[in-house]
PDB file of N, CA, C, O and CB in Angstrom:
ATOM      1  N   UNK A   1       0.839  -1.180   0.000  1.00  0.00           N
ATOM      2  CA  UNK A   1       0.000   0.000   0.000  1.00  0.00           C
ATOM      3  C   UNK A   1       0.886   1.247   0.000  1.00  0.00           C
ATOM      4  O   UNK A   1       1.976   1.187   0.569  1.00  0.00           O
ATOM      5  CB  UNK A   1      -0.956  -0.004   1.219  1.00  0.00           C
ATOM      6  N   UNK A   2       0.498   2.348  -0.588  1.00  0.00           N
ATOM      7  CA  UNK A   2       1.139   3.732  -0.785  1.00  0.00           C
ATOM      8  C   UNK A   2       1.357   4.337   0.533  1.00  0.00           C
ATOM      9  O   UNK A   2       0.498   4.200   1.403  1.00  0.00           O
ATOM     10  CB  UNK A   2       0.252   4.708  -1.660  1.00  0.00           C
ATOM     11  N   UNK A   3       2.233   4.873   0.711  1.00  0.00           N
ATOM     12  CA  UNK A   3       2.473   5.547   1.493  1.00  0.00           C
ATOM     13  C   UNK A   3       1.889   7.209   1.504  1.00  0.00           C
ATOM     14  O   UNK A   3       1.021   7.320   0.638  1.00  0.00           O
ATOM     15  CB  UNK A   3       3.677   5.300   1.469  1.00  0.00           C
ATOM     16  N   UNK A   4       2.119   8.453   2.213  1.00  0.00           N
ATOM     17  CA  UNK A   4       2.255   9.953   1.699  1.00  0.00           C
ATOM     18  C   UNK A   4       2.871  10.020   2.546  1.00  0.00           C
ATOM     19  O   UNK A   4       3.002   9.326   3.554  1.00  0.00           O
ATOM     20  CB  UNK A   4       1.239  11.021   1.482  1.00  0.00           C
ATOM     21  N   UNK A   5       3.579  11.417   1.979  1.00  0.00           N
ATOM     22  CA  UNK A   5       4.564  11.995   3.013  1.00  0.00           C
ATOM     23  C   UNK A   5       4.036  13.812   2.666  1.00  0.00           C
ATOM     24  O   UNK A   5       4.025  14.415   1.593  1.00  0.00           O
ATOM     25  CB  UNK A   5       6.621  11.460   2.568  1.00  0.00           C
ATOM     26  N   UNK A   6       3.733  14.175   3.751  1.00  0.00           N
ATOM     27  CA  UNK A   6       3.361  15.612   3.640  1.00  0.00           C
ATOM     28  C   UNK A   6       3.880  16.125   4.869  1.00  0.00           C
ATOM     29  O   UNK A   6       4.196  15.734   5.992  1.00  0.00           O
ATOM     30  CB  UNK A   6       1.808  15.919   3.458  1.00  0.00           C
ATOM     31  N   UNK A   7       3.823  17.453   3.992  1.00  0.00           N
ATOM     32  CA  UNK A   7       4.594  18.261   4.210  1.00  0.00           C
ATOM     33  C   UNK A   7       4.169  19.409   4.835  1.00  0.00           C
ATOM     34  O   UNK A   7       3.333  19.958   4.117  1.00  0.00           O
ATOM     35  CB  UNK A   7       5.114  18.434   3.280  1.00  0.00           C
ATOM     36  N   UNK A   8       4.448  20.250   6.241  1.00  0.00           N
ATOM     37  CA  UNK A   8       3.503  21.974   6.488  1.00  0.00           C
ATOM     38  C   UNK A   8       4.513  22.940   5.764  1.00  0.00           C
ATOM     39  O   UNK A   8       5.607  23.289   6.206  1.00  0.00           O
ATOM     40  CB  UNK A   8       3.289  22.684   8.566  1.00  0.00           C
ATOM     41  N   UNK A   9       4.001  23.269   4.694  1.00  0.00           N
ATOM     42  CA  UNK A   9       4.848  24.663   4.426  1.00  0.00           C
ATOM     43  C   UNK A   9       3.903  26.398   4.647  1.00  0.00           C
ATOM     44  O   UNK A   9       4.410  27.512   4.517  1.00  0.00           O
ATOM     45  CB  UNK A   9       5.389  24.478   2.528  1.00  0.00           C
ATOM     46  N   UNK A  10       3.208  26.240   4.819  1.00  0.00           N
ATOM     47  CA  UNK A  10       2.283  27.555   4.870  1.00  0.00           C
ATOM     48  C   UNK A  10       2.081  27.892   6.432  1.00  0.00           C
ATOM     49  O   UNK A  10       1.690  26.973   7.151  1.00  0.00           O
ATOM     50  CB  UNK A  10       0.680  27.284   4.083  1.00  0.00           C
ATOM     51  N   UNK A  11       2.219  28.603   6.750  1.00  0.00           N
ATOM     52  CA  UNK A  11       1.450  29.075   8.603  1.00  0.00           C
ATOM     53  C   UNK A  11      -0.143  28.658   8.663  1.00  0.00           C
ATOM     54  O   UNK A  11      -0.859  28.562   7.667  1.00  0.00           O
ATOM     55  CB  UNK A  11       1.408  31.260   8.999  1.00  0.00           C
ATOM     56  N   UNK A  12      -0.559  28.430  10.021  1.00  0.00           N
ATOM     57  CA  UNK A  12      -2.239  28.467  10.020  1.00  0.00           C
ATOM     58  C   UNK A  12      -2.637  29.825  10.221  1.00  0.00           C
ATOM     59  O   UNK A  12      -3.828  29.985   9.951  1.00  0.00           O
ATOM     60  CB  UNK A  12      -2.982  27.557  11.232  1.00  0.00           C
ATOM     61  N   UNK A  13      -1.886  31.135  10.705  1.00  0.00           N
ATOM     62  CA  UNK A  13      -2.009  32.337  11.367  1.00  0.00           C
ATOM     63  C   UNK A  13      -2.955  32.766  10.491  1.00  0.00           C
ATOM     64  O   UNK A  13      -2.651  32.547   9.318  1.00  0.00           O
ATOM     65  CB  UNK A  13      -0.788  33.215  11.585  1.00  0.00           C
ATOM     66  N   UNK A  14      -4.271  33.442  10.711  1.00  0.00           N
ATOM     67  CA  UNK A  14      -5.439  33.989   9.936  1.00  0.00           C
ATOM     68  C   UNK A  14      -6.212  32.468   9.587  1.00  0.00           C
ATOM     69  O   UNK A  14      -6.634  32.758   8.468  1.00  0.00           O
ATOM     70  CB  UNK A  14      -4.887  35.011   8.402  1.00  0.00           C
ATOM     71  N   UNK A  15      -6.506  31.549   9.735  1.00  0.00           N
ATOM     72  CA  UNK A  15      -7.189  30.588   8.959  1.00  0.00           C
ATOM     73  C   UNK A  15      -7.809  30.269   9.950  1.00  0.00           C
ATOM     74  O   UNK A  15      -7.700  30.675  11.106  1.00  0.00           O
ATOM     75  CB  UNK A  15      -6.542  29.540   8.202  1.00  0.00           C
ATOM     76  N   UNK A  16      -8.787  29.180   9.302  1.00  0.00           N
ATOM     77  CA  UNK A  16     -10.077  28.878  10.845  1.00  0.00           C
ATOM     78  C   UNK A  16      -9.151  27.909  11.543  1.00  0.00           C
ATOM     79  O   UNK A  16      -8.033  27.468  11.275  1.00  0.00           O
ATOM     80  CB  UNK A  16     -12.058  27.873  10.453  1.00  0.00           C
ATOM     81  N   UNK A  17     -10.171  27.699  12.718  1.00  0.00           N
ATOM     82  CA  UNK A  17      -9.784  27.210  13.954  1.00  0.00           C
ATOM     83  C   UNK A  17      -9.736  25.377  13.526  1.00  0.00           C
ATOM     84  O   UNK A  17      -8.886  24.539  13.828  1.00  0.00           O
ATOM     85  CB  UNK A  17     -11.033  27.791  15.287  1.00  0.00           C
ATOM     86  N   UNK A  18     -10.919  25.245  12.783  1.00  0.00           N
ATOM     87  CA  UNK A  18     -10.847  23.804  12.000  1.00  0.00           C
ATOM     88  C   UNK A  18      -9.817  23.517  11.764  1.00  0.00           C
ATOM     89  O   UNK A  18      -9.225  22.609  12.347  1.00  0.00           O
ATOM     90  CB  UNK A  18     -11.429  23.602  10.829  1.00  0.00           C
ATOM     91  N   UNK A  19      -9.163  24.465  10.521  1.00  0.00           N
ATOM     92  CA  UNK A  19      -7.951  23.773   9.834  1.00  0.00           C
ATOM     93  C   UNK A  19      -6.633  23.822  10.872  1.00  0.00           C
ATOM     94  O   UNK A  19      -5.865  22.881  10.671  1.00  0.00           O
ATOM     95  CB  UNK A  19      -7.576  24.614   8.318  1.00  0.00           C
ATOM     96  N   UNK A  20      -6.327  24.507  11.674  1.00  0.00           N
ATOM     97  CA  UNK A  20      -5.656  24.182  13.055  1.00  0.00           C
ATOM     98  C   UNK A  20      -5.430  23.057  13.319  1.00  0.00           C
ATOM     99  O   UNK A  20      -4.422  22.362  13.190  1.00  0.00           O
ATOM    100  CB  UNK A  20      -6.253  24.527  14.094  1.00  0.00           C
ATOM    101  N   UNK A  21      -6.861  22.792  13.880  1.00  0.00           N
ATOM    102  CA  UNK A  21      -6.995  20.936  14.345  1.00  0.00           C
ATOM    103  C   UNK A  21      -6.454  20.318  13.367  1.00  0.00           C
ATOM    104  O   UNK A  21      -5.338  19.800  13.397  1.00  0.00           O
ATOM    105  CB  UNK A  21      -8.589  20.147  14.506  1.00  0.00           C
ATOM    106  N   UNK A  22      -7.466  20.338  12.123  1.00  0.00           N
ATOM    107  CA  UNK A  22      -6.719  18.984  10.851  1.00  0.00           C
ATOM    108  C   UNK A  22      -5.121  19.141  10.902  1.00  0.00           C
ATOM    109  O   UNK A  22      -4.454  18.176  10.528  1.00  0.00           O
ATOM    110  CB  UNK A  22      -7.235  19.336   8.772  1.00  0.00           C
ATOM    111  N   UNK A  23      -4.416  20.403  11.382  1.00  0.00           N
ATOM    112  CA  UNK A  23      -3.180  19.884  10.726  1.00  0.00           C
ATOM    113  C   UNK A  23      -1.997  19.308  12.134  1.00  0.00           C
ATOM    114  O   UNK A  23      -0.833  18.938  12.285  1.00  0.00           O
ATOM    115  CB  UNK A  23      -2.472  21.368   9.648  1.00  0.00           C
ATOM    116  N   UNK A  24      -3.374  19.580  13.002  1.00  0.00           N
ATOM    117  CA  UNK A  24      -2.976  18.676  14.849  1.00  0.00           C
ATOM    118  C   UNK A  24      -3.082  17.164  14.821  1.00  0.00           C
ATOM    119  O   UNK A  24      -2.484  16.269  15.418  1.00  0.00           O
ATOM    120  CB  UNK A  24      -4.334  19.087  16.320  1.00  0.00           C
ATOM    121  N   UNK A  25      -4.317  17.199  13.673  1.00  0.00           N
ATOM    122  CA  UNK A  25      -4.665  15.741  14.135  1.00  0.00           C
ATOM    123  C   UNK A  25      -4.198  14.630  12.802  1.00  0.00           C
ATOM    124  O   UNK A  25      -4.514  13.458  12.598  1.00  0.00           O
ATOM    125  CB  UNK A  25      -6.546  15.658  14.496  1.00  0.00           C
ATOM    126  N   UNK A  26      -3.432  15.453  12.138  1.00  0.00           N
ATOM    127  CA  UNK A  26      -2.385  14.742  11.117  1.00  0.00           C
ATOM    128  C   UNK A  26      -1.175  14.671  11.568  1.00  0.00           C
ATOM    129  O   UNK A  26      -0.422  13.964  10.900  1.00  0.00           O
ATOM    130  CB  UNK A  26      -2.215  15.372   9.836  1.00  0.00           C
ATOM    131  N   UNK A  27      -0.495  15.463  13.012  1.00  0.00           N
ATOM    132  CA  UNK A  27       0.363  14.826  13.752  1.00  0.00           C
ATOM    133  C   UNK A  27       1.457  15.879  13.274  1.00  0.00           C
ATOM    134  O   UNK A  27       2.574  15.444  12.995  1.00  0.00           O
ATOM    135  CB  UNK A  27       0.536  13.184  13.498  1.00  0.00           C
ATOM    136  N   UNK A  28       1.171  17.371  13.154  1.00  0.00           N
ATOM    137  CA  UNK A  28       1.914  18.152  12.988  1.00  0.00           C
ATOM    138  C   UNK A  28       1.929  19.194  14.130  1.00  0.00           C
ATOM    139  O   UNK A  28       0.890  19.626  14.631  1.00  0.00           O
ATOM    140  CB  UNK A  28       1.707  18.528  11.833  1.00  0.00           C
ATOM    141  N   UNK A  29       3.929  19.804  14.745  1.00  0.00           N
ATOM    142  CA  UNK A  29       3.527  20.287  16.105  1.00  0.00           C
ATOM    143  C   UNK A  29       4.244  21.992  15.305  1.00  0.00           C
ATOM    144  O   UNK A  29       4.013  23.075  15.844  1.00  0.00           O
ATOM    145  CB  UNK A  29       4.487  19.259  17.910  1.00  0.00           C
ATOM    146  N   UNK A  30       5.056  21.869  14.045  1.00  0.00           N
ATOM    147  CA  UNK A  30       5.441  23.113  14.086  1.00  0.00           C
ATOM    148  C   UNK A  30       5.786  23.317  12.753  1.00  0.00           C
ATOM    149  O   UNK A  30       6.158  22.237  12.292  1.00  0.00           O
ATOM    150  CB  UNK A  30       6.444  23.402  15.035  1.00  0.00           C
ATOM    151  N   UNK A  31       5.847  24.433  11.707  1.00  0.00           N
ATOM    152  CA  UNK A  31       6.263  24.422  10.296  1.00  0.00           C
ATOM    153  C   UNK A  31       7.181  23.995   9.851  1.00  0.00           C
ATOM    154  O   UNK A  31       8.235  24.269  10.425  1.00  0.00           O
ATOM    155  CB  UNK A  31       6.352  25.293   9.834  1.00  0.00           C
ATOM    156  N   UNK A  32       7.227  23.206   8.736  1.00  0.00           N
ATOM    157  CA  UNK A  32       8.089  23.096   7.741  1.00  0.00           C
ATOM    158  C   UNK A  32       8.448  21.638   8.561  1.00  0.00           C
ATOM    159  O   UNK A  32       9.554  21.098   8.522  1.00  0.00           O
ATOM    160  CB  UNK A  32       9.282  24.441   7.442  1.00  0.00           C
ATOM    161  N   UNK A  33       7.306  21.146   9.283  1.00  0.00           N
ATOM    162  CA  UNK A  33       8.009  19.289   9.643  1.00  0.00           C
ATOM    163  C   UNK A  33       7.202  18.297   8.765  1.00  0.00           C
ATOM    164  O   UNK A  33       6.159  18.668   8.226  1.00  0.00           O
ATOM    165  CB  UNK A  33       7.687  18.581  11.600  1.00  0.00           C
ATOM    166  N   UNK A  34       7.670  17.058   8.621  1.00  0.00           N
ATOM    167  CA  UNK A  34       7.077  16.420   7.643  1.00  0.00           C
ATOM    168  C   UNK A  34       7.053  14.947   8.528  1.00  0.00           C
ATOM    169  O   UNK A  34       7.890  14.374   9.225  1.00  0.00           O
ATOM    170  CB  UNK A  34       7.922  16.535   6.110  1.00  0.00           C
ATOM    171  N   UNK A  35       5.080  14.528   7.961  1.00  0.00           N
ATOM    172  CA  UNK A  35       5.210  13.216   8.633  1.00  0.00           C
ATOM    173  C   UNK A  35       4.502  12.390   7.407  1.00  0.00           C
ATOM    174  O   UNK A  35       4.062  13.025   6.449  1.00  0.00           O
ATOM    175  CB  UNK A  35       4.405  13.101  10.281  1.00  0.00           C
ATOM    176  N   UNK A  36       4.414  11.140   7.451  1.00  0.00           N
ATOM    177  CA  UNK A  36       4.530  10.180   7.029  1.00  0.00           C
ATOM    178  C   UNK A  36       2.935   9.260   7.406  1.00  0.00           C
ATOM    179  O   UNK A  36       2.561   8.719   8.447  1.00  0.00           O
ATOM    180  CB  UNK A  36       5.897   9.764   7.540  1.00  0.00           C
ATOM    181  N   UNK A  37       2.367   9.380   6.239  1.00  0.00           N
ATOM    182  CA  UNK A  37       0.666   8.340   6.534  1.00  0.00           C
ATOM    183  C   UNK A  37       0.272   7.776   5.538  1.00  0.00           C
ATOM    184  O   UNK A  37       0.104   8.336   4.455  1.00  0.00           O
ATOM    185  CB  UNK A  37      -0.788   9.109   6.918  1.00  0.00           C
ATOM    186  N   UNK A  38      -0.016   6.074   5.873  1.00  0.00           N
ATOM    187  CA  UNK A  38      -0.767   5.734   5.082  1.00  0.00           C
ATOM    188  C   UNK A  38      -2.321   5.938   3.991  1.00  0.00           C
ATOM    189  O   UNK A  38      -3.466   6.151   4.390  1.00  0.00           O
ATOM    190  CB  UNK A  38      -0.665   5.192   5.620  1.00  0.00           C
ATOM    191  N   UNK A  39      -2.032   5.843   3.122  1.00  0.00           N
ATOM    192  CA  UNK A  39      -2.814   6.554   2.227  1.00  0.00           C
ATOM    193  C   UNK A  39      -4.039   5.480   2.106  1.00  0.00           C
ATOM    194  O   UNK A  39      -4.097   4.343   1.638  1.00  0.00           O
ATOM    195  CB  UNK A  39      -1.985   6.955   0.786  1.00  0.00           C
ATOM    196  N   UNK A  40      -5.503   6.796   3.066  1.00  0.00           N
ATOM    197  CA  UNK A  40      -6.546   6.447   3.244  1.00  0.00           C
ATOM    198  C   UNK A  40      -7.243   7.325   2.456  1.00  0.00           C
ATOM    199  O   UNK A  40      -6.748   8.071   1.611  1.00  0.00           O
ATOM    200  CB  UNK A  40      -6.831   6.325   4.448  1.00  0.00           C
ATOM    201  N   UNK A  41      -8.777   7.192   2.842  1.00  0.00           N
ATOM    202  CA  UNK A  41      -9.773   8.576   2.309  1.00  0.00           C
ATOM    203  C   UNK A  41      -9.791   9.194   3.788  1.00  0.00           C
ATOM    204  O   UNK A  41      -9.994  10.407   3.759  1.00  0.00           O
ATOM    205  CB  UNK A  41     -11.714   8.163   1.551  1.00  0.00           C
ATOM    206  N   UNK A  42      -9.662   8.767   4.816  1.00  0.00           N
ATOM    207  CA  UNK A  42      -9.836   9.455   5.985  1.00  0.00           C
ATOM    208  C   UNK A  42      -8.818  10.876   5.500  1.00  0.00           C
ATOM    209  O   UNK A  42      -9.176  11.998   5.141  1.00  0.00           O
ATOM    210  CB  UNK A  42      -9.322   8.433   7.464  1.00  0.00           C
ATOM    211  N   UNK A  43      -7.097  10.143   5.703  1.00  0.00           N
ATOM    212  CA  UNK A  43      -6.503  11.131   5.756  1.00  0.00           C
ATOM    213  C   UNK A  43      -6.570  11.869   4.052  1.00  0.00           C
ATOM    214  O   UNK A  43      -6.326  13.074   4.002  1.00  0.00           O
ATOM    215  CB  UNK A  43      -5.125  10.705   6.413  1.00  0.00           C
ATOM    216  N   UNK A  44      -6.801  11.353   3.106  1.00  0.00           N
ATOM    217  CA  UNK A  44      -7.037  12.393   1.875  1.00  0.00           C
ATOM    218  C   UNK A  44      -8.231  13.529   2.255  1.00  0.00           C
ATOM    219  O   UNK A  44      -8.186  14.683   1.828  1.00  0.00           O
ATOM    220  CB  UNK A  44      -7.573  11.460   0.403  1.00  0.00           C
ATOM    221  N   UNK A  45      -9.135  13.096   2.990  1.00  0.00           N
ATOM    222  CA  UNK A  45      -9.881  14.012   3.239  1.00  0.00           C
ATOM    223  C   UNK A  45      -9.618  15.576   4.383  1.00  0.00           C
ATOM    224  O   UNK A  45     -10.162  16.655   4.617  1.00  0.00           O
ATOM    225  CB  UNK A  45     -10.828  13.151   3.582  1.00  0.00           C
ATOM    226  N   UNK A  46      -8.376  14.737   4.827  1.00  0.00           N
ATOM    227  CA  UNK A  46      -7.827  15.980   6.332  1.00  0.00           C
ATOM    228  C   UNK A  46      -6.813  16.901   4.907  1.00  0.00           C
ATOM    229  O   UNK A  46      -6.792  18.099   4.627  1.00  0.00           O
ATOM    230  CB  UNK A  46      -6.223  14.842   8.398  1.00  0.00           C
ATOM    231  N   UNK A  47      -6.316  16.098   4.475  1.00  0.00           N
ATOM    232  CA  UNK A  47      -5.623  16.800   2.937  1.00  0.00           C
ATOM    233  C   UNK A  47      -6.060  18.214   2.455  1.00  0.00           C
ATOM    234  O   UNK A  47      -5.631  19.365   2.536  1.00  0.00           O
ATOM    235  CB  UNK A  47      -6.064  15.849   1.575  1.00  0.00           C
ATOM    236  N   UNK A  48      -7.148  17.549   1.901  1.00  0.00           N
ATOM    237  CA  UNK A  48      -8.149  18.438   1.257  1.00  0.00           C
ATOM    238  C   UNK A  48      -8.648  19.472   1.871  1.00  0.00           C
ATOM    239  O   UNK A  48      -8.790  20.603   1.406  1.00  0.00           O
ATOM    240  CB  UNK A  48      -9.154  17.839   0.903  1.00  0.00           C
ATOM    241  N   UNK A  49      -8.919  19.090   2.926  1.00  0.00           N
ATOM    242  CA  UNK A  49      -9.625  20.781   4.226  1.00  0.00           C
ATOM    243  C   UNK A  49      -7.984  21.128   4.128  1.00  0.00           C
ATOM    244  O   UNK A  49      -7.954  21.046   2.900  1.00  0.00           O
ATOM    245  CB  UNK A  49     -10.553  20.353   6.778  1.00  0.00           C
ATOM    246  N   UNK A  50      -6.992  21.360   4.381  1.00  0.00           N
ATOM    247  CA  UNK A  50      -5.708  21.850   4.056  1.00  0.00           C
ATOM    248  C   UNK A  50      -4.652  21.744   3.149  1.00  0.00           C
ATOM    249  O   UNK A  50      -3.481  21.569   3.487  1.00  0.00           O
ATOM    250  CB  UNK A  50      -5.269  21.708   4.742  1.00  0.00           C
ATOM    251  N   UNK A  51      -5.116  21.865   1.823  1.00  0.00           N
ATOM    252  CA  UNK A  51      -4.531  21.686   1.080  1.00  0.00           C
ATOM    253  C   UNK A  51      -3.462  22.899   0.580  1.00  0.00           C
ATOM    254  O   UNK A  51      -2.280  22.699   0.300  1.00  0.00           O
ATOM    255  CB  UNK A  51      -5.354  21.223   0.404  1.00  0.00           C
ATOM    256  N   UNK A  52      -4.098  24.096   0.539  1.00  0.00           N
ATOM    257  CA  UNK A  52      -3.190  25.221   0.818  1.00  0.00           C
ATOM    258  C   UNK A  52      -2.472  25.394   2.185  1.00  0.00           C
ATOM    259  O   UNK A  52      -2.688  26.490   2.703  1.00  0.00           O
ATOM    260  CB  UNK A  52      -3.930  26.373   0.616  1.00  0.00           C
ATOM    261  N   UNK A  53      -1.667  24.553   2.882  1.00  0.00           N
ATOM    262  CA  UNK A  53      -1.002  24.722   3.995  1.00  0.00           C
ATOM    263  C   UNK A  53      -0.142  23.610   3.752  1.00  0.00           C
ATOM    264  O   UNK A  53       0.788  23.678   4.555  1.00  0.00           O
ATOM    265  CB  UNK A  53      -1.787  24.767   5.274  1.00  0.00           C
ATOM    266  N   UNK A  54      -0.030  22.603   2.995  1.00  0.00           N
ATOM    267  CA  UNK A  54       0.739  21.272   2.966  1.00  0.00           C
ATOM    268  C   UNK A  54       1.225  21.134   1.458  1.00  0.00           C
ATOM    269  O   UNK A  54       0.768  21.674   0.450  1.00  0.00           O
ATOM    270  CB  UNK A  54      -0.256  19.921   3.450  1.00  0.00           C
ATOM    271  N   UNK A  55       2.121  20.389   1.580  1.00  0.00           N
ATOM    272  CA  UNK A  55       2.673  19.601   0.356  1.00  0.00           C
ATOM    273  C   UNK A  55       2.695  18.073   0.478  1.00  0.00           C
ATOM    274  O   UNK A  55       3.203  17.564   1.477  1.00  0.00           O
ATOM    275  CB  UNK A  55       4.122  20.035   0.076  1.00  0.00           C
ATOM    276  N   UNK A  56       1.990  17.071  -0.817  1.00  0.00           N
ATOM    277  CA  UNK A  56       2.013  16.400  -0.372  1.00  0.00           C
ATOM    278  C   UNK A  56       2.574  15.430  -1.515  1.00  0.00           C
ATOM    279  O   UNK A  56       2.341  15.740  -2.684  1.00  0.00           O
ATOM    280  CB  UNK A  56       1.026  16.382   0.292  1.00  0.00           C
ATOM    281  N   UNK A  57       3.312  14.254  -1.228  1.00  0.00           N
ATOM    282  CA  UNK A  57       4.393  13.146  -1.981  1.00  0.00           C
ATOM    283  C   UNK A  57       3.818  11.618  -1.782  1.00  0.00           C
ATOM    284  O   UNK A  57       3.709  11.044  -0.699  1.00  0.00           O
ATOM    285  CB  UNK A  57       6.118  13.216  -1.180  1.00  0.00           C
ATOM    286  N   UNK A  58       3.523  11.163  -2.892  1.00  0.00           N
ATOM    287  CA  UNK A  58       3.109  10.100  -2.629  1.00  0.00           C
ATOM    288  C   UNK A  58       4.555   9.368  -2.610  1.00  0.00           C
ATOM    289  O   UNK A  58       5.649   9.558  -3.140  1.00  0.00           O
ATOM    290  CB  UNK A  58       1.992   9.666  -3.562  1.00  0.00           C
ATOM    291  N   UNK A  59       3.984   8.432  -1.720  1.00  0.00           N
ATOM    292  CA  UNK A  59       5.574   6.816  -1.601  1.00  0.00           C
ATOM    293  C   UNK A  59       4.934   6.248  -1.951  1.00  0.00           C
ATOM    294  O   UNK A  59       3.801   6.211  -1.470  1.00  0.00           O
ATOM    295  CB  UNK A  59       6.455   5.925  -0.216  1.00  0.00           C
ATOM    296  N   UNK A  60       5.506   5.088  -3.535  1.00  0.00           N
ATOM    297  CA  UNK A  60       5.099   3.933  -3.286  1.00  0.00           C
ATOM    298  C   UNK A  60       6.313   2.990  -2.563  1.00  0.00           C
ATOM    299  O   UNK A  60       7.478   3.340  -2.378  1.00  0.00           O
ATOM    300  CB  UNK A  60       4.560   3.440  -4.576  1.00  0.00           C
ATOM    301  N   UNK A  61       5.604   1.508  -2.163  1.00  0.00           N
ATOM    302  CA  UNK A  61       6.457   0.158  -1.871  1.00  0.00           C
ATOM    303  C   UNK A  61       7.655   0.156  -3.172  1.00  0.00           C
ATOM    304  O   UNK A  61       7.224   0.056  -4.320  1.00  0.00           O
ATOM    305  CB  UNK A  61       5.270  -1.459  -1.944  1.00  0.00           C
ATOM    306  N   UNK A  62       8.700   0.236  -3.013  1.00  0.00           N
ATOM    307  CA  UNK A  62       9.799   0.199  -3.869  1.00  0.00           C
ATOM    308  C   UNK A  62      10.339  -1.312  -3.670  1.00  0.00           C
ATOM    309  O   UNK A  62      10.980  -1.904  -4.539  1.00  0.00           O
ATOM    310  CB  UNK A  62      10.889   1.392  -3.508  1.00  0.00           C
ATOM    311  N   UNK A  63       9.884  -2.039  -1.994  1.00  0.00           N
ATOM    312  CA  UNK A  63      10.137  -3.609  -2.125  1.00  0.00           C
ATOM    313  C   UNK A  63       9.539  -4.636  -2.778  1.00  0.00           C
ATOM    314  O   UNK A  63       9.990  -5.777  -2.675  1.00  0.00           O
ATOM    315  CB  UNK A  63      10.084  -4.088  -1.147  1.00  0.00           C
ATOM    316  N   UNK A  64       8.518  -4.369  -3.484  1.00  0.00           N
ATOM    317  CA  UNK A  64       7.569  -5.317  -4.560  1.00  0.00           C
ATOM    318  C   UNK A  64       7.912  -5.715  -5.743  1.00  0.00           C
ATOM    319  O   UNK A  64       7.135  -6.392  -6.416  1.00  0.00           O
ATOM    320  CB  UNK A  64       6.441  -4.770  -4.941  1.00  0.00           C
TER     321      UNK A  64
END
């Protein structure tokens, strides 16, 4: 299964309080850190409510 690797490059400063959370509860504590999630619709959907705040890289399995 695919991996993503995203990325915070944008500030939340001025944006709603929502997109805050989504980019808390994707496991981000400060800009410009990058974490690593399996590629669901859950998390494509936390994506999408922040898509102008992230960059995002798909991984595939390179051991297959």
């Amino acid at each position: 299964m695919a991996k993503l690797r995203i990325k915070w490059i944008k500030s939340d400063i001025g944006y709603a309080k929502e997109q805050r959370r989504t980019l808390k509860a994707l496991g981000f504590h400060r800009l410009h850190e990058t974490v690593e999630h399996e590629d669901s619709p859950p998390v494509r959907g936390m994506i999408a409510k922040v898509n102008h705040l992230v960059k995002v890289e798909v991984i595939t399995d390179a051991a297959v």
